[in-house]
C-alpha positions as CSV (number, residue, x, y, z in Angstrom):
1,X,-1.7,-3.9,-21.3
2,X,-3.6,-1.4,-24.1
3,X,-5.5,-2.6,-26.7
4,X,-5.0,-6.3,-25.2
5,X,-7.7,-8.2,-23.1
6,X,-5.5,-9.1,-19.5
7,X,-5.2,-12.8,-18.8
8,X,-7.4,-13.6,-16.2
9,X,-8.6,-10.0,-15.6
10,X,-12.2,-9.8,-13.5
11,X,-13.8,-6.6,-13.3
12,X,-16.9,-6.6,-11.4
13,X,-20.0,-4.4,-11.3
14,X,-20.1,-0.5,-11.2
15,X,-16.4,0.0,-11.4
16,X,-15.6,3.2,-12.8
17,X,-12.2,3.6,-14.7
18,X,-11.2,7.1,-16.1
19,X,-8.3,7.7,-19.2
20,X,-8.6,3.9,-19.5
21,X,-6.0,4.6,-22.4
22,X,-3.5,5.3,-19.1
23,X,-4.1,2.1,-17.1
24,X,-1.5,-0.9,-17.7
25,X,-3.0,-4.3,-16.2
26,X,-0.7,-7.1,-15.3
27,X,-1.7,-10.8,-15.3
28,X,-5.0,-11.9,-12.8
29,X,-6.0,-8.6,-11.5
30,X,-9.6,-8.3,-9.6
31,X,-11.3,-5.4,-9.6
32,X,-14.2,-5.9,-7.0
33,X,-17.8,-4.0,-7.5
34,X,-18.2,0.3,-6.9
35,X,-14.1,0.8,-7.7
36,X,-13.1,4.1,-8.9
37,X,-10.1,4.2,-10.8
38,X,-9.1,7.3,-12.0
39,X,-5.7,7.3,-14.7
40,X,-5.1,10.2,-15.8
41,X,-2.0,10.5,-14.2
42,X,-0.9,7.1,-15.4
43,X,-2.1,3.4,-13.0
44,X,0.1,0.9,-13.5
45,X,-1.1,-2.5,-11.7
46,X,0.8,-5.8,-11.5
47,X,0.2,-9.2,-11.7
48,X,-1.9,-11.2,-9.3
49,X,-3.6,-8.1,-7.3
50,X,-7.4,-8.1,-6.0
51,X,-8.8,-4.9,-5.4
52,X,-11.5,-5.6,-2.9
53,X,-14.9,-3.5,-3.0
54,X,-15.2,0.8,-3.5
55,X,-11.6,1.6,-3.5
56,X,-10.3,4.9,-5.5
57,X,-7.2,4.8,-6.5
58,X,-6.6,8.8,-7.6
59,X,-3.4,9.8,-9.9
60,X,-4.2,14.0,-10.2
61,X,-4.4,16.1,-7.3
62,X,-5.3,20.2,-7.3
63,X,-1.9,22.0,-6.7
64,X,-3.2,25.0,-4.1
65,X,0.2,26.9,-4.0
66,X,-1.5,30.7,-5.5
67,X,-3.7,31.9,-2.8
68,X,-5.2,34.2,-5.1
69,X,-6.6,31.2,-7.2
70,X,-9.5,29.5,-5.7
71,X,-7.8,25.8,-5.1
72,X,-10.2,24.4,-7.6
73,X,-9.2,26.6,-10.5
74,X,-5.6,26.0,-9.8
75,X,-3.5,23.6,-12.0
76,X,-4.5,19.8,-11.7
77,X,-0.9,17.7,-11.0
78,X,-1.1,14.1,-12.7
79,X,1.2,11.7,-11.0
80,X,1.4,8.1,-11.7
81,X,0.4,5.2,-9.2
82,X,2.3,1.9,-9.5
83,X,1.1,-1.3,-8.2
84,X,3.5,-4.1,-8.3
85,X,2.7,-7.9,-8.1
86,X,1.0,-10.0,-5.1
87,X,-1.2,-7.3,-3.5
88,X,-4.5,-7.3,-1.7
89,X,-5.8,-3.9,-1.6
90,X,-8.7,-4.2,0.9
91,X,-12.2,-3.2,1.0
92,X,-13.1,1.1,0.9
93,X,-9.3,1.6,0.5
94,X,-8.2,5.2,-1.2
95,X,-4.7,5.0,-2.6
96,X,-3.5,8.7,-3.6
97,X,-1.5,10.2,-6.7
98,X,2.0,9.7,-6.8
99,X,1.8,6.5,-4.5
100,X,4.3,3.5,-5.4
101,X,3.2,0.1,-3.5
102,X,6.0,-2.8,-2.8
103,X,5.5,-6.0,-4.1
104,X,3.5,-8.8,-1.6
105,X,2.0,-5.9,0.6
106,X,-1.7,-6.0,1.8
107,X,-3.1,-2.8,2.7
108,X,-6.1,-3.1,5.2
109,X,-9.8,-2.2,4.9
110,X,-9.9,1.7,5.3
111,X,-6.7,2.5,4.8
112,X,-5.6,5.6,3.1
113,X,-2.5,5.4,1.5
114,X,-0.5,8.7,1.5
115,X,2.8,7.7,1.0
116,X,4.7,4.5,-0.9
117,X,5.4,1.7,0.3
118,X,8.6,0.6,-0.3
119,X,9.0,-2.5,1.9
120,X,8.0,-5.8,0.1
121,X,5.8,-8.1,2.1
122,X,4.6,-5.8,4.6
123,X,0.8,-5.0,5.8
124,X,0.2,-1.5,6.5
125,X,-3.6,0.2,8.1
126,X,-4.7,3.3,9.4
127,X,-5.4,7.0,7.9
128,X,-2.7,7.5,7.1
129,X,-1.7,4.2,6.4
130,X,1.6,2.8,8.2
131,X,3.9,0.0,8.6
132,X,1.4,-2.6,11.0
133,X,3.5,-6.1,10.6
134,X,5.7,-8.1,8.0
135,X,3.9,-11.0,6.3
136,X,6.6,-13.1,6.2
């Protein structure tokens, strides 16, 4: 949603959102206090997610393939994150570029997400985060 105020949209204190131009909110998204979110790469979040306190969801990442490039002058790699609908992203979570998350998943406190999550209705933990339980 660009140029459009969200229905429902709460963004709390010291949340820092980068290339807001490349951020797509769904309906009744939370976005709790010290956030980061960093678009460049394209965030797309669904409806009816809370993003619990000083998570970073990232969407570039350094590419390190030329060893005769120091890795930070090598090309940055923009890759979309996608959200879906019914989520609960918990507390100092770090979701990572390229990272597609099912719908009805809660991701625990702590959690770095590596990979997508492709099962709906699942809760996945851990560094890096994995399948824990179903909801349902």
């Amino acid at each position: 949603m660009i140029g459009k105020k969200a229905p429902k949209l709460v963004v709390r204190a010291d949340v820092n959102i980068t290339s807001s131009k490349n951020l797509t909110l769904g309906h009744d998204v939370s976005i709790n206090h010290g956030t980061f979110l960093l678009c460049e790469g394209g965030l797309q979040i669904g409806d009816f997610v809370s993003i619990a306190h000083n998570t970073s969801i990232i969407t570039t990442e350094h590419s390190y393939s030329d060893p005769d490039i120091p890795i930070k002058y090598q090309p940055i790699q923009r890759l979309p994150v996608v959200i879906g609908s019914n989520i609960w992203i918990g507390s100092r979570v770090t979701i990572l570029a390229g990272v597609r998350i099912a719908n009805g998943t809660i991701v625990a406190a702590g959690s770095v997400v590596t990979k997508s999550i492709e099962i709906e209705n699942t809760i996945v933990g851990g560094i890096p985060a994995r399948h824990i339980k179903m909801r349902l």
